[in-house]
KETIPA-805342 format. One record per residue (C-alpha): residue number from 0; residue in three letters; chain; x, y, z. Coordinates in nm, 3 decimals. Layout:
residues N
- NUM	Ala	A	X	Y	Z $
...
//
This chain:
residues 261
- 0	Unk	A	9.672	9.524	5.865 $
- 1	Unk	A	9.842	9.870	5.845 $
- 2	Unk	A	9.814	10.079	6.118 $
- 3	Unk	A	9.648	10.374	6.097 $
- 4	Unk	A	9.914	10.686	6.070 $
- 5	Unk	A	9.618	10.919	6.326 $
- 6	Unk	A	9.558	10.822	6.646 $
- 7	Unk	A	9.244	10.955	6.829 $
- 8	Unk	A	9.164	10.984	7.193 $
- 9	Unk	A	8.834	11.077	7.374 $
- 10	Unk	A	8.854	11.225	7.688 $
- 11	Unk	A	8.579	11.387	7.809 $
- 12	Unk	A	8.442	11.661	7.602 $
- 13	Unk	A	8.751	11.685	7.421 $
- 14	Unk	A	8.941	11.508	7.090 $
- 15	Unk	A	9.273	11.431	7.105 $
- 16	Unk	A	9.458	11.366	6.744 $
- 17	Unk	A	9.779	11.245	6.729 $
- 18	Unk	A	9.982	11.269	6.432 $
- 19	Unk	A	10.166	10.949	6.406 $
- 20	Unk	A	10.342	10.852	6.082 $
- 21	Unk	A	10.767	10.796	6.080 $
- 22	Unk	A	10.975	10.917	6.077 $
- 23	Unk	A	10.888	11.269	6.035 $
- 24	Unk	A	10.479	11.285	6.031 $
- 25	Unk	A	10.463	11.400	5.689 $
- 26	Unk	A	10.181	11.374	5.517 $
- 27	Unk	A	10.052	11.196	5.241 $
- 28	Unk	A	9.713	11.138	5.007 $
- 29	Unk	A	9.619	10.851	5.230 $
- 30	Unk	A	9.673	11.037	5.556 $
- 31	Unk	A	9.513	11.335	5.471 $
- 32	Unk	A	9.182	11.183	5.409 $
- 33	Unk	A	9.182	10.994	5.720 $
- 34	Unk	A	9.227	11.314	5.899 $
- 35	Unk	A	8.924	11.497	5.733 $
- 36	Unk	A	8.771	11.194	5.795 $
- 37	Unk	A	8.827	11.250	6.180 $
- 38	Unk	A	8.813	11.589	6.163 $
- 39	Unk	A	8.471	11.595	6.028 $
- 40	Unk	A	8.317	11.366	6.312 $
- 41	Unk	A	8.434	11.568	6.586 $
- 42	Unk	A	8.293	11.919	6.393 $
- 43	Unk	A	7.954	11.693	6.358 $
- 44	Unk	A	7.959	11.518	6.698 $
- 45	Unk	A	7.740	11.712	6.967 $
- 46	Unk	A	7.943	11.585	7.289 $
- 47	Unk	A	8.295	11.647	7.162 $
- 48	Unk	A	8.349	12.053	7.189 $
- 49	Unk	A	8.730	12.096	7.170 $
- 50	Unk	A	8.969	11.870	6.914 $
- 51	Unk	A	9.363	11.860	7.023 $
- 52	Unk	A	9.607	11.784	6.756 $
- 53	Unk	A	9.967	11.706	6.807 $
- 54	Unk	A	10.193	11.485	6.665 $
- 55	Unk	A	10.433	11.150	6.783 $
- 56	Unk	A	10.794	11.184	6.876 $
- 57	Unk	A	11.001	11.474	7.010 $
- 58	Unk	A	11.141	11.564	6.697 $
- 59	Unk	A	10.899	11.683	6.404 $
- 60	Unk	A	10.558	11.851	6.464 $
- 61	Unk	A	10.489	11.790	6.092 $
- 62	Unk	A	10.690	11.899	5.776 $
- 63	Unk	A	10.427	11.895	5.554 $
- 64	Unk	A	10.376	11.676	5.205 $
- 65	Unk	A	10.522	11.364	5.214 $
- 66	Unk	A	10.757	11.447	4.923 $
- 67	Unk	A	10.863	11.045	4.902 $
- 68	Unk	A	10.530	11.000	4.822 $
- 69	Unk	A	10.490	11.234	4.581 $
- 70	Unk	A	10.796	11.058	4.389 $
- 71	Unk	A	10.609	10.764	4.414 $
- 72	Unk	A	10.307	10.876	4.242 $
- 73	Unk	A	10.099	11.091	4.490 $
- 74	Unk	A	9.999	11.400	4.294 $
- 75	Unk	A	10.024	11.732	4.455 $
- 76	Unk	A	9.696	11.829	4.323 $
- 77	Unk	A	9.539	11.494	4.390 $
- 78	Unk	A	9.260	11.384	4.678 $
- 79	Unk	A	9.299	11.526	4.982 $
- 80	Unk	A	8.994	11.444	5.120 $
- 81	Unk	A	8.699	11.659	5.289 $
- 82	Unk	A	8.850	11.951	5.440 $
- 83	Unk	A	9.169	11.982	5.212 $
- 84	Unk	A	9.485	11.924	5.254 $
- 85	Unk	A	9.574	11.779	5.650 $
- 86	Unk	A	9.200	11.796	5.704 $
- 87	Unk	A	9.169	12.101	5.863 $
- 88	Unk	A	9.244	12.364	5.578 $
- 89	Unk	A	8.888	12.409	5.423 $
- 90	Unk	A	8.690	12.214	5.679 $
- 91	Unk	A	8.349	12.396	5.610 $
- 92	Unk	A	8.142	12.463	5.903 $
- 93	Unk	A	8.365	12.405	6.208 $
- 94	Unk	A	8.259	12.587	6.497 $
- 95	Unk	A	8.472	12.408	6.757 $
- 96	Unk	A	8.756	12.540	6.943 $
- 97	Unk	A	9.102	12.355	6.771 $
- 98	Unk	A	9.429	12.408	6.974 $
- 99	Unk	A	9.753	12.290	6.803 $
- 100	Unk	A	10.043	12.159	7.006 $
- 101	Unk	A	10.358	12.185	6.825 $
- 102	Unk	A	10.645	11.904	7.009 $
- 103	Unk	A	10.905	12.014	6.701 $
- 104	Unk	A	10.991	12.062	6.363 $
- 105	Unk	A	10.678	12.290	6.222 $
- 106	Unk	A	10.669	12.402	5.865 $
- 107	Unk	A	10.586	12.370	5.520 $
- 108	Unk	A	10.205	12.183	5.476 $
- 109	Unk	A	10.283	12.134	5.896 $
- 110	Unk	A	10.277	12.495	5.968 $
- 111	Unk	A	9.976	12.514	5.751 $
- 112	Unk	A	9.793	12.266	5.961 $
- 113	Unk	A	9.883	12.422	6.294 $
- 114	Unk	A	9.775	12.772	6.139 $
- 115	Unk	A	9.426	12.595	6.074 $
- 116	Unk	A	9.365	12.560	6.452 $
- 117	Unk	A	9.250	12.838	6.641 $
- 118	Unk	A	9.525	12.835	6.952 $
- 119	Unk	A	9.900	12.739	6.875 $
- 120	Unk	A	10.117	12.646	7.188 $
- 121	Unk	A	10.468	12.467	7.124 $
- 122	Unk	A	10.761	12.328	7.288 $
- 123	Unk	A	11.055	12.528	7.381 $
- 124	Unk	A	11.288	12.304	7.128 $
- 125	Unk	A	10.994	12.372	6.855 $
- 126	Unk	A	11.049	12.613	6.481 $
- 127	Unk	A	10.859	12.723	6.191 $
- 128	Unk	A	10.917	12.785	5.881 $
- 129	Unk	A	10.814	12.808	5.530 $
- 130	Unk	A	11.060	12.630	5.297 $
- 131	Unk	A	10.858	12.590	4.997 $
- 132	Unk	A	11.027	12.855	4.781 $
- 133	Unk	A	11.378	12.657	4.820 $
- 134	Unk	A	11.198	12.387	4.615 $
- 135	Unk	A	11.038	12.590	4.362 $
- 136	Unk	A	10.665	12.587	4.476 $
- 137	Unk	A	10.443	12.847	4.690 $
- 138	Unk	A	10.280	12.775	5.024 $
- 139	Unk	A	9.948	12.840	4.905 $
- 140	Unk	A	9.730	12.833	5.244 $
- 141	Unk	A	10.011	13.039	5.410 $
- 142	Unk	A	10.056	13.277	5.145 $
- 143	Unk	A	9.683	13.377	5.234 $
- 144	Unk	A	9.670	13.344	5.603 $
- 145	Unk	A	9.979	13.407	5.727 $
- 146	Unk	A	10.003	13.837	5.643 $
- 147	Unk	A	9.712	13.824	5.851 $
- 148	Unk	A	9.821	13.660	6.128 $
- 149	Unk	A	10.175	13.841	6.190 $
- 150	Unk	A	10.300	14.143	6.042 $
- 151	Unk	A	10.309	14.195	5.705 $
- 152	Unk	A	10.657	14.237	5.641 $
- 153	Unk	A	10.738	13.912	5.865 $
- 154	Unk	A	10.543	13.723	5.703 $
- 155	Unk	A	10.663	13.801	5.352 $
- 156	Unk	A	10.982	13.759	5.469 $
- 157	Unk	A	10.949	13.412	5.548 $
- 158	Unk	A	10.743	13.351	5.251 $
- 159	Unk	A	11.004	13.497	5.021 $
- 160	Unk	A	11.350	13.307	5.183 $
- 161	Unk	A	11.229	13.014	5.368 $
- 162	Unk	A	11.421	13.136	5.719 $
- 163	Unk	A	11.324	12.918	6.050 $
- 164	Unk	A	11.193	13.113	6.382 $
- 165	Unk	A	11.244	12.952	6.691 $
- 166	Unk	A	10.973	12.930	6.991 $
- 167	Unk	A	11.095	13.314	7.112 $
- 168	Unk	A	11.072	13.446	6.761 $
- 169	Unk	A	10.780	13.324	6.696 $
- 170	Unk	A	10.629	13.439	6.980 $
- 171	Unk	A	10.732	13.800	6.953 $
- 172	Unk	A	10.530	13.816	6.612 $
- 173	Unk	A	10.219	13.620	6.805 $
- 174	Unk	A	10.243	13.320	6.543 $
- 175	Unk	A	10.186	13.097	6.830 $
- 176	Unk	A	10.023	13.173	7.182 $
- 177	Unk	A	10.210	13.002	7.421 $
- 178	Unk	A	10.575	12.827	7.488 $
- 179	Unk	A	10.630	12.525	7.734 $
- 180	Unk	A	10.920	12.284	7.813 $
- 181	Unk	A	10.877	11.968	7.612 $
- 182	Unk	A	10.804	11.768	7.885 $
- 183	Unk	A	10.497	12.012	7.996 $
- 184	Unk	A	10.343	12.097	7.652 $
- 185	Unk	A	10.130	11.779	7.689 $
- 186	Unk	A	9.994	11.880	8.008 $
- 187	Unk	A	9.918	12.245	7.927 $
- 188	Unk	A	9.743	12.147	7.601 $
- 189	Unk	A	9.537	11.919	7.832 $
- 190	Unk	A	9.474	12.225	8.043 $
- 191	Unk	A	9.356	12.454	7.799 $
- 192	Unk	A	9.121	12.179	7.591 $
- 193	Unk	A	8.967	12.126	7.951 $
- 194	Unk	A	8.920	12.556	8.036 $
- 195	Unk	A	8.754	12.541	7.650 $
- 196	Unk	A	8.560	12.199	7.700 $
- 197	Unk	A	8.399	12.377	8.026 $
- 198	Unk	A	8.300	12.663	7.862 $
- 199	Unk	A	7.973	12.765	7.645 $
- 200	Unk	A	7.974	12.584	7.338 $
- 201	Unk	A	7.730	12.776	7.155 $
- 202	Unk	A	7.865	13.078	7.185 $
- 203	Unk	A	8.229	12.912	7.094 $
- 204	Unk	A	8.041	12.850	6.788 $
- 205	Unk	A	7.902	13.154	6.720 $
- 206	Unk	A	8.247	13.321	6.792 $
- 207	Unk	A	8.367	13.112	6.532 $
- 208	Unk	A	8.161	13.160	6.208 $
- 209	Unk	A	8.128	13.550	6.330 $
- 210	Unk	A	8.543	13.568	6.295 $
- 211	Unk	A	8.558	13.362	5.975 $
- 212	Unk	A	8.296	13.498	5.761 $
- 213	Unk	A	8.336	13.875	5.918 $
- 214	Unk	A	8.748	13.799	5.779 $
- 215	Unk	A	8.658	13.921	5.437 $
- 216	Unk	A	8.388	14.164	5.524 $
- 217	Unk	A	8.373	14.511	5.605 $
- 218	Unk	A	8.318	14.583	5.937 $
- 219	Unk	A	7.924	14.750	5.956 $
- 220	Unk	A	7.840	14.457	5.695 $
- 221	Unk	A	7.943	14.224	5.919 $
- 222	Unk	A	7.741	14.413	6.255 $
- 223	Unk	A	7.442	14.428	6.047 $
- 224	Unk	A	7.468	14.036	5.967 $
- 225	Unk	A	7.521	13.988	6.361 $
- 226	Unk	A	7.200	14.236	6.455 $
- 227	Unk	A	6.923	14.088	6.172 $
- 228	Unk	A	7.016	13.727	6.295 $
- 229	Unk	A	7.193	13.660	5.988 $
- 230	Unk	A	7.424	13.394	6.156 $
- 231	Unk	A	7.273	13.103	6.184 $
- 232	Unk	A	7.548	13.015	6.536 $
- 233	Unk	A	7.418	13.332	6.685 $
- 234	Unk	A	7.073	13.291	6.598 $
- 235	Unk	A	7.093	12.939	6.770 $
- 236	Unk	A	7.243	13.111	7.025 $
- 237	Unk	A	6.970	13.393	7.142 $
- 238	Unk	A	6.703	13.118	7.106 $
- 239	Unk	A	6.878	12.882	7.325 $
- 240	Unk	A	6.854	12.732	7.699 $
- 241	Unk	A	7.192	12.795	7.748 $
- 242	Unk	A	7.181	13.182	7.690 $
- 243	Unk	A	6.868	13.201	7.962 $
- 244	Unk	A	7.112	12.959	8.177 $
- 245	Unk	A	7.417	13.207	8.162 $
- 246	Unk	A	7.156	13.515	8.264 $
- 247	Unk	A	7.043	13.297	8.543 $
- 248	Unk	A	7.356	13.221	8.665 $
- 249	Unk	A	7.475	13.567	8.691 $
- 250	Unk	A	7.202	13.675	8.902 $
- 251	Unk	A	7.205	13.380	9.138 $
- 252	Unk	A	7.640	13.418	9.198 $
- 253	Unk	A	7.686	13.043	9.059 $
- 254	Unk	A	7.885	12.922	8.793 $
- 255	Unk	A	7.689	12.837	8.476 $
- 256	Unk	A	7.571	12.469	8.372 $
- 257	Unk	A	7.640	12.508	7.961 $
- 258	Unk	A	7.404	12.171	7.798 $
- 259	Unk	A	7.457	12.357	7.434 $
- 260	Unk	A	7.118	12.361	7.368 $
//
């Protein structure tokens, strides 16, 4: 029996995915659907609130599509499964808190993927880039996300030559949050997930869909959604135990006991 390329890990409130396919974690048909596969039960399981994807190895983070497998018949616009391409890319509906940590070689389809999550911390030895245009093709999701991410001109410039940034460059242009030595990324990661996993779910949630669908709205559209309960997350939110809990808490100088209901 082959063994399966993502490894999962429940700990606590939190998912851990681990990229493991050799010998760089590329990415293939195959892989890709398991991952919206596992992506998609944590968005729709109600005790796992933070998902933490890294990858195997010290090397490679991920580099993308598996262009061996693409020789071999996988077809670039072929199945990749519920949520797209690395199963993260157009997962509808997630309202979770995602962190990426990057252990190496990030770019391509792999910088993609760790521009799907919400929080991006890497290893010191860790770079990006953006090869596609080298090889004649576009990096579609990046070519949309990244010019709003870093600046403009940073972005296209990476885009338009394919150059690598290394941990410090990259976190100048705040294309990733936070930089660790290899041998404490793990931990950190760990850290964070744990800070998010103790926090208020529904209101991670409503965080969520408020910054993605206020993205390509104008600003007093996007209020006026918020204020006539137009978001379903923040509706759930105003109606729920946990926002009376938080208000109780306050008053009563205690730390608050989140249920996410």
């Amino acid at each position: 029996m082959t063994e399966s390329p993502i490894k999962t890990h429940r700990r606590g409130h939190v998912l851990e995915v681990t990229l493991d396919r050799p010998k760089a974690n590329a990415i293939d048909l195959a892989t890709s659907r398991i991952m919206g596969d596992v992506f998609t039960a944590f968005r729709d399981d109600p005790d796992l609130r933070v998902a933490l994807l890294t990858a195997a190895g010290e090397k490679f983070f991920c580099p993308g599509w598996d262009l061996k497998a693409a020789a071999e018949g996988d077809a670039v616009d072929g199945d990749y499964g519920v949520g797209g391409f690395g199963g993260l890319q157009e997962l509808r509906g997630l309202n979770k808190p995602v962190i990426a940590a990057v252990n190496g070689i990030c770019c391509g389809g792999g910088l993609e993927l760790a521009l799907s999550a919400d929080i991006i911390l890497a290893a010191d030895h860790a770079s990006f880039a953006l090869p596609e245009i080298r090889s004649g093709t576009v990096a579609d999701a990046a070519s949309v996300k990244l010019p709003k991410r870093i600046p403009y001109h940073i972005a296209m410039e990476m885009l338009l030559t394919g150059r690598w940034l290394d941990t410090a460059e990259a976190a100048r242009w705040g294309l990733i949050n936070h930089v660790y030595p290899a041998g404490e990324l793990m931990a950190e990661a760990r850290k964070l997930a744990d800070l998010l996993a103790a926090g208020p779910p529904l209101v991670q949630a409503a965080i969520k869909e408020v910054v993605r669908e206020a993205e390509g709205m104008k600003f007093q559209d996007a209020m006026n959604r918020i204020t006539k309960s137009q978001f379903a997350t923040v509706e759930r939110l105003y109606r729920s135990e946990d926002q009376k809990e938080g208000a109780r808490a306050f008053a009563e100088k205690r730390d608050p006991v989140w249920k996410g209901k």
